[in-house]
VEXDREN-2710 file (C-alpha; in Angstrom, 1 decimal):
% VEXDREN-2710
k/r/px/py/pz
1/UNK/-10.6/4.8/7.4
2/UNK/-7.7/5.7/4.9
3/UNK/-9.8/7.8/3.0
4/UNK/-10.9/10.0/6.3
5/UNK/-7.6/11.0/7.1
6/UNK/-6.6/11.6/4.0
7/UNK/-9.2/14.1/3.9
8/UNK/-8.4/15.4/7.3
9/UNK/-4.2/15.4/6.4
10/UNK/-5.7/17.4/3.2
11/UNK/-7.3/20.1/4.7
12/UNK/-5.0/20.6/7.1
13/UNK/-2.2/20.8/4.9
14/UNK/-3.9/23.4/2.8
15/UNK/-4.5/25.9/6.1
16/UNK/-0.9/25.2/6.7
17/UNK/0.6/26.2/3.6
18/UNK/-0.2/29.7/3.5
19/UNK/0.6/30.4/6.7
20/UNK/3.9/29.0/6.4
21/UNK/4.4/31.1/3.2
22/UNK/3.8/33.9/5.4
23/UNK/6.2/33.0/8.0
24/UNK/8.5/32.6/5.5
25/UNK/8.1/36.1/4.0
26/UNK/8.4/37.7/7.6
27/UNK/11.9/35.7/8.0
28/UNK/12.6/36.7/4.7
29/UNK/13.9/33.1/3.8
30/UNK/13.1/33.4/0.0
31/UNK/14.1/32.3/-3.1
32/UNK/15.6/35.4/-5.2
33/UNK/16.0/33.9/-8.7
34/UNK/18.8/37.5/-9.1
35/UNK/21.0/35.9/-7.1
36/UNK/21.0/32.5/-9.5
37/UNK/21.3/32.7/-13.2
38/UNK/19.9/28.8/-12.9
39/UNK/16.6/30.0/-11.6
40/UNK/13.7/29.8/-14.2
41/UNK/11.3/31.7/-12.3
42/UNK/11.0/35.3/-12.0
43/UNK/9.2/36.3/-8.8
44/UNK/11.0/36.1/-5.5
45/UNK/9.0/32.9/-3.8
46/UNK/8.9/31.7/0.2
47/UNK/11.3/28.6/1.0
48/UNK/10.2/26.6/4.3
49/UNK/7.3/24.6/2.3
50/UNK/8.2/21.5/3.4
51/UNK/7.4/22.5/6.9
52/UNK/3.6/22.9/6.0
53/UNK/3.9/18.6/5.0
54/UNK/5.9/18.0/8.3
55/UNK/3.4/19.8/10.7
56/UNK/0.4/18.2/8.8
57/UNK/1.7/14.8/8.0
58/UNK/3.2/13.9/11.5
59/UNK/0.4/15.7/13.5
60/UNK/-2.3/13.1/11.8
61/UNK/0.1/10.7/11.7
62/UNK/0.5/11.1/15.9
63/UNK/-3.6/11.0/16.0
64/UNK/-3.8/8.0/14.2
65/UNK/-1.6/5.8/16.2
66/UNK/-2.9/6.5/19.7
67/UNK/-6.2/6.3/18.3
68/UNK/-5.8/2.9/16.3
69/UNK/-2.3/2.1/18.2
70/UNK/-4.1/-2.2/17.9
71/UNK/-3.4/-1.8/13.7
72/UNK/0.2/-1.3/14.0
73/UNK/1.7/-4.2/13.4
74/UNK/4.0/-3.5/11.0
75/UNK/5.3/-0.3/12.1
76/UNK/6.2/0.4/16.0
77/UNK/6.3/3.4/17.9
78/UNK/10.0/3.5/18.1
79/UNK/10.1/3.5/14.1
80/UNK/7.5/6.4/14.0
81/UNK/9.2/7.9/16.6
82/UNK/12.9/7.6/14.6
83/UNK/11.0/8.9/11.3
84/UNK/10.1/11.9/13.2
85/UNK/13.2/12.4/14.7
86/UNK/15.3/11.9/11.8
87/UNK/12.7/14.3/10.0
88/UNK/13.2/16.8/12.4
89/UNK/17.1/16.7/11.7
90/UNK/16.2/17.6/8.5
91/UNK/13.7/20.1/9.0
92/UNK/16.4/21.8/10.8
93/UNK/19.3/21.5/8.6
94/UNK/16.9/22.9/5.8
95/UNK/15.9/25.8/7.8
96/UNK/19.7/26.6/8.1
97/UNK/20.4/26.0/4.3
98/UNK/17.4/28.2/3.7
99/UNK/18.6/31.1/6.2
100/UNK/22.2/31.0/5.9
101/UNK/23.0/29.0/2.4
102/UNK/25.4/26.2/3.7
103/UNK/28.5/24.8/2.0
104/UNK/27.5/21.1/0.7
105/UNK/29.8/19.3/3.2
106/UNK/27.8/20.5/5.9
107/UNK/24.6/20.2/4.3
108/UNK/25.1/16.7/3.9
109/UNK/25.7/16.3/7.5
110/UNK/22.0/16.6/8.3
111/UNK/20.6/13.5/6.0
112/UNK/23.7/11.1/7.3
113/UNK/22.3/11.7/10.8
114/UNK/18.4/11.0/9.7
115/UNK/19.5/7.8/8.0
116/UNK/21.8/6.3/10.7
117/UNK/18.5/7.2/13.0
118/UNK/16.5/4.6/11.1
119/UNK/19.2/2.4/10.5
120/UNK/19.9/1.8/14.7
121/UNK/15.7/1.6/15.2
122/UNK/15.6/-0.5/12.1
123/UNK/13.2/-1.1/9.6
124/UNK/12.0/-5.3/9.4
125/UNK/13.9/-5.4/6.2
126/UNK/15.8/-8.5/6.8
127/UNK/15.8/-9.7/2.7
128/UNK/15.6/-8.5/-0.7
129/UNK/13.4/-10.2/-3.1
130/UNK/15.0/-12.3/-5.9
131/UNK/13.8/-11.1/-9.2
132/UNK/14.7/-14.7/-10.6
133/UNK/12.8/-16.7/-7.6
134/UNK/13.3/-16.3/-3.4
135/UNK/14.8/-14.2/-1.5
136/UNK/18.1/-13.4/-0.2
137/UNK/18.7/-12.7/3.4
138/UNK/21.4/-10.1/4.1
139/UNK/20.6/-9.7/7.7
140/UNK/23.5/-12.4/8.7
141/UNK/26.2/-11.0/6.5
142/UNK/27.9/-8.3/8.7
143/UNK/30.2/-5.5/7.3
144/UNK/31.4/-3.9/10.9
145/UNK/30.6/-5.2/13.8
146/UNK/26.8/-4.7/14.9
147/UNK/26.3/-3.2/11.2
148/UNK/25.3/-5.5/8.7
149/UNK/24.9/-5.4/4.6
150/UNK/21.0/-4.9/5.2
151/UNK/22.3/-1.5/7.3
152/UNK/24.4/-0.5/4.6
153/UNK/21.7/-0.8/2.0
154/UNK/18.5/0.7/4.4
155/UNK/21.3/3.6/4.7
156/UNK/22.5/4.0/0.7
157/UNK/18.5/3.9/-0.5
158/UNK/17.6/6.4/2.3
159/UNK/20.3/8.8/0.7
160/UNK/19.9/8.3/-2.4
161/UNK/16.1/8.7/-2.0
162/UNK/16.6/12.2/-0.2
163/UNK/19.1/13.4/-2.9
164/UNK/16.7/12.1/-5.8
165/UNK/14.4/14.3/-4.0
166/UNK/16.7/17.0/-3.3
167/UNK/18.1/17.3/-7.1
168/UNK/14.8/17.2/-8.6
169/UNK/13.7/20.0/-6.9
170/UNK/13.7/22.4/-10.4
171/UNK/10.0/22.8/-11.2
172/UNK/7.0/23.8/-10.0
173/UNK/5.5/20.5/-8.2
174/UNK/7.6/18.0/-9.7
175/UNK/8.6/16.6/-6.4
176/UNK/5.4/17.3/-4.6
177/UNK/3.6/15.2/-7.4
178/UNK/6.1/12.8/-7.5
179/UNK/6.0/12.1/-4.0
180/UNK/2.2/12.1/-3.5
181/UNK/1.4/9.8/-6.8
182/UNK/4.4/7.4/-5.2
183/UNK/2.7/7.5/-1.8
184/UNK/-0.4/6.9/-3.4
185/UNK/1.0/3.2/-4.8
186/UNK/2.1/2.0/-1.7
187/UNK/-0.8/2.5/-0.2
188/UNK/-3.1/1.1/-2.5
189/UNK/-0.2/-1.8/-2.6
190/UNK/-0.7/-1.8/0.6
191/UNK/-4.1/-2.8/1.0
192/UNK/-3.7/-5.5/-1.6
193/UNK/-4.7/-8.7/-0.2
194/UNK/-1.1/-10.0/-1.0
195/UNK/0.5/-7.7/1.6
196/UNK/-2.8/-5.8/3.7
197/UNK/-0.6/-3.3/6.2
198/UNK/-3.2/-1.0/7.0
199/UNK/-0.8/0.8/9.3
200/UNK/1.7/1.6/6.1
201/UNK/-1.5/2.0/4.1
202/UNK/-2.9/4.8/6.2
203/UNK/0.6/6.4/7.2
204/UNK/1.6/6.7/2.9
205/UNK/-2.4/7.9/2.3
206/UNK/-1.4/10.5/5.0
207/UNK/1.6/11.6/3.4
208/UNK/0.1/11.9/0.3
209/UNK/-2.5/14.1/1.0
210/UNK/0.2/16.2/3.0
211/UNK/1.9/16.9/-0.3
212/UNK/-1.3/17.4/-2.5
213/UNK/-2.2/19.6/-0.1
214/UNK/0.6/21.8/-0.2
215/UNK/0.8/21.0/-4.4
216/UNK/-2.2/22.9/-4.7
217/UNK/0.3/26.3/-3.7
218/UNK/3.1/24.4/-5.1
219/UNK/2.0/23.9/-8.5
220/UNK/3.0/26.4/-11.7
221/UNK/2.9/29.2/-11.3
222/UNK/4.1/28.2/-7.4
223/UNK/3.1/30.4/-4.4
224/UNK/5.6/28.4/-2.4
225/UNK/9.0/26.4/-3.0
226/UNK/9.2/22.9/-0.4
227/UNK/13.0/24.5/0.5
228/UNK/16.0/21.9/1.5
229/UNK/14.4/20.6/4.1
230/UNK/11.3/19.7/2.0
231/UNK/12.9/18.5/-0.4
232/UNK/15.1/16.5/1.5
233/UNK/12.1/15.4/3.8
234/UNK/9.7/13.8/0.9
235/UNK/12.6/11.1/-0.2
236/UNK/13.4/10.3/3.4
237/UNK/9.4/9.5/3.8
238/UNK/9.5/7.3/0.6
239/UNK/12.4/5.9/1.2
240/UNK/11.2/4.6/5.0
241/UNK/7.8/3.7/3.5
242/UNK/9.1/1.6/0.7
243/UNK/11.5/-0.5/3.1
244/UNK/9.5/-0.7/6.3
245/UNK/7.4/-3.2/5.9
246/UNK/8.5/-5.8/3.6
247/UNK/10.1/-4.1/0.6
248/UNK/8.5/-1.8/-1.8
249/UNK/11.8/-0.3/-3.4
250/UNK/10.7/-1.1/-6.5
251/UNK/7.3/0.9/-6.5
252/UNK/9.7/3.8/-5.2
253/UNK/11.9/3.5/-8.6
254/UNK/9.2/2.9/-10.9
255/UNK/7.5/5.7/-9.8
256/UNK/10.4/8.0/-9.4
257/UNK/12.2/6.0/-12.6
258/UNK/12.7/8.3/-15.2
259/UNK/13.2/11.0/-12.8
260/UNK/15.8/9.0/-10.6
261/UNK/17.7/7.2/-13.4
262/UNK/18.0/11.3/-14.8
263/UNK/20.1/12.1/-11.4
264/UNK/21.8/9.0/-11.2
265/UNK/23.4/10.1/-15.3
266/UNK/23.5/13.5/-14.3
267/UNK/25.8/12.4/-11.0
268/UNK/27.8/10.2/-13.1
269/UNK/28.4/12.8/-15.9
270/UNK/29.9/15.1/-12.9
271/UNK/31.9/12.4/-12.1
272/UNK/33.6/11.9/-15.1
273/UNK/34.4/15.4/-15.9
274/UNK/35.6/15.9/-12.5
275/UNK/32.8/18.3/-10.9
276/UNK/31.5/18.0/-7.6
277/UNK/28.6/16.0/-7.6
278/UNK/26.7/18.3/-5.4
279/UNK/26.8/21.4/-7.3
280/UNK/24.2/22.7/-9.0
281/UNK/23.9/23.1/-13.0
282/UNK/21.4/22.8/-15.8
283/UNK/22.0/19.5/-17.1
284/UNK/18.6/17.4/-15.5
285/UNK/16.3/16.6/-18.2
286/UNK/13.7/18.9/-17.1
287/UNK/15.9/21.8/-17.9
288/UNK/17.0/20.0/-21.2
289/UNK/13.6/20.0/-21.8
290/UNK/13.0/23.7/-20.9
291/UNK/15.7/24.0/-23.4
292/UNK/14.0/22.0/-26.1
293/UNK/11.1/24.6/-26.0
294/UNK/8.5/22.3/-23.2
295/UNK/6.9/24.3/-21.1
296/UNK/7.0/23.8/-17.3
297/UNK/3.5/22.5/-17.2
298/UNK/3.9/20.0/-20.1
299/UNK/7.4/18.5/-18.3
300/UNK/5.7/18.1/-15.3
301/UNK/2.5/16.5/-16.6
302/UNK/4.6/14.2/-18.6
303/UNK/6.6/12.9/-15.6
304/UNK/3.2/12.5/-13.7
305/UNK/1.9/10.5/-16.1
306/UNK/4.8/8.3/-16.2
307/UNK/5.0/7.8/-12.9
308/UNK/0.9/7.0/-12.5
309/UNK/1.5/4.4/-15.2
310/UNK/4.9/3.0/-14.0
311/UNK/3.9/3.1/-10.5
312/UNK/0.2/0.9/-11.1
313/UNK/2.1/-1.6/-12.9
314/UNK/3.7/-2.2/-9.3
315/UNK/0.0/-3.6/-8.4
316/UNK/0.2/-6.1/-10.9
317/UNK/3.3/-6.9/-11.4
318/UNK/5.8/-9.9/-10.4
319/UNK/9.1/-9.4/-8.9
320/UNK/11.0/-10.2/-12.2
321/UNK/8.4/-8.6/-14.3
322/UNK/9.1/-5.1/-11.8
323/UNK/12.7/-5.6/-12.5
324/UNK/12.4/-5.9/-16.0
325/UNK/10.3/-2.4/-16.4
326/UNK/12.8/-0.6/-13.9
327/UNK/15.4/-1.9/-16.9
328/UNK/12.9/-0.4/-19.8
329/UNK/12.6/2.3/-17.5
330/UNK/16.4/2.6/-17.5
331/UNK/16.4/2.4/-21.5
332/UNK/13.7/4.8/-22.4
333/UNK/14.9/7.3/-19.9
334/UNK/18.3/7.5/-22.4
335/UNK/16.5/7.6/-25.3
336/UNK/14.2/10.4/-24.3
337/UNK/17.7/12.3/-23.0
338/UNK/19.2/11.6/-26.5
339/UNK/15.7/12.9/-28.5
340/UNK/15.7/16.1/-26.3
341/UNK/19.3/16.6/-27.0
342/UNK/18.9/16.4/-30.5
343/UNK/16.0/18.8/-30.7
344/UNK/17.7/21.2/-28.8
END
């Protein structure tokens, strides 16, 4: 059944893609690397990719639950329906970043509303696993009235998912791999007989194949950029996925660890030197790397192939043993920044 619409989500996603590109063109909402001395390509490319995985991913996604509506029973309508809706706020907000290049205090305005959307459906996510045994419930610990510490945190991961996302966004399908081989190991974790959601299962085999099919346009040399909302609209997906259904947070990081560890230093390096945290520069290791003499392709195939064999030890793994690769992760992710350094 997975596999099906996977191929299905595939194939439509790669009709979508160039038509979208074209749409793009016509509105003329473009990336012009002349107006940015930051941009590493050459060619003016189409923005608005992302809207090629919303159309593709949520039109299967719709299919599938009115056809199989009995396997849901992990993930209700009104969660579906609050993943759309806080896409679509996204979608929207990137269209407008795209067209009209907002300020950063108004472009974050657009991901605070998605993530209180899923926050007031909720997500199940009552505890957090306990790397040293149990769990800890968080559900009964309340910060405001009517929002608890398990709001708080559903809300912090969804925005730091979306700007993990969001700031990675520098290379030719880095985040569209990302995302798909992250997608990929929750729903093979999924259908492990330890958890067996078939609804989160088929919903993260659906997403995947929405980004592989627009990776195929997306890849070096890229046809087509995913744009803010795109962007912003892969790490909102993983972020719902990995918390909806008994918490896969730690398949998310692993996957994403090198890469999300890399903006979380970059973030903090702003911080201390008193920049906005928002604004754009070349310190991310992939440009470090493009500094160091990598080529595009060989950064990106190095952080896939991390992530593919972080992100399987998730199936295999214990709860301590995750936490204690995310902390290797954490290590060889400084020691790979100080190397680069060095050799540039």
């Amino acid at each position: 059944m997975v596999i099906l619409y996977f191929i299905i989500t595939l194939l439509i996603a790669l009709c979508l893609t160039p038509l979208v590109a074209l749409v793009a063109k016509r509105l003329k909402i473009v990336d012009n690397p002349a107006l940015d001395e930051r941009k590493i390509h050459k060619q003016i490319i189409p923005l608005m990719g992302g809207f090629a995985i919303f159309f593709s991913f949520f039109l299967v996604v719709f299919v599938v639950y009115f056809l199989k509506f009995p396997i849901f029973s992990h993930i209700s309508f009104n969660q579906i329906m609050a993943l759309f809706t806080g896409a679509l706020v996204l979608m929207l907000g990137g269209f407008l970043d795209d067209k009209y290049n907002l300020r950063p205090k108004y472009q974050i305005i657009f991901p605070i509303i998605a993530s209180l959307i899923i926050v007031l459906v909720g997500t199940n996510l009552k505890e957090i696993t306990n790397p040293y045994g149990g769990t800890i419930k968080l559900d009964s610990i309340y910060l405001w009235p009517f929002f608890t510490l398990i709001d708080a945190i559903i809300f912090f991961w969804l925005m730091g998912m979306m700007y993990t996302t969001k700031l990675l966004d520098g290379l030719d399908g880095l985040v569209a791999g990302l995302t798909s081989i992250a997608s990929l190991m929750i729903c093979f974790l999924s259908l492990t007989p330890k958890f067996y959601q078939l609804d989160v299962a088929l919903i993260a085999g659906i997403f995947a194949a929405a980004n592989l099919g627009f990776l195929i346009f997306n890849f070096y040399p890229a046809k087509i950029f995913l744009g803010e909302g795109g962007s912003l609209f892969s790490g909102f997906v993983l972020g719902f996925l990995s918390i909806v259904a008994g918490g896969k947070i730690a398949t998310a990081l692993l996957v994403f660890g090198i890469a999300a560890i890399d903006v979380f230093l970059v973030i903090l390096r702003r911080l201390i030197k008193n920049k906005p945290i928002f604004m754009g520069d070349s310190q991310h290791l992939h440009h470090r790397l493009l500094k160091a003499g990598f080529s595009q392709k060989q950064i990106v195939l190095a952080f896939y192939f991390l992530a593919i064999i972080f992100g399987a030890l998730t199936l295999f793994l214990q709860s301590k043993e995750k936490f204690i690769a995310i902390l290797l992760l954490f290590i060889l992710a400084i020691i790979i920044g100080i190397l680069v350094d060095r050799k540039s």
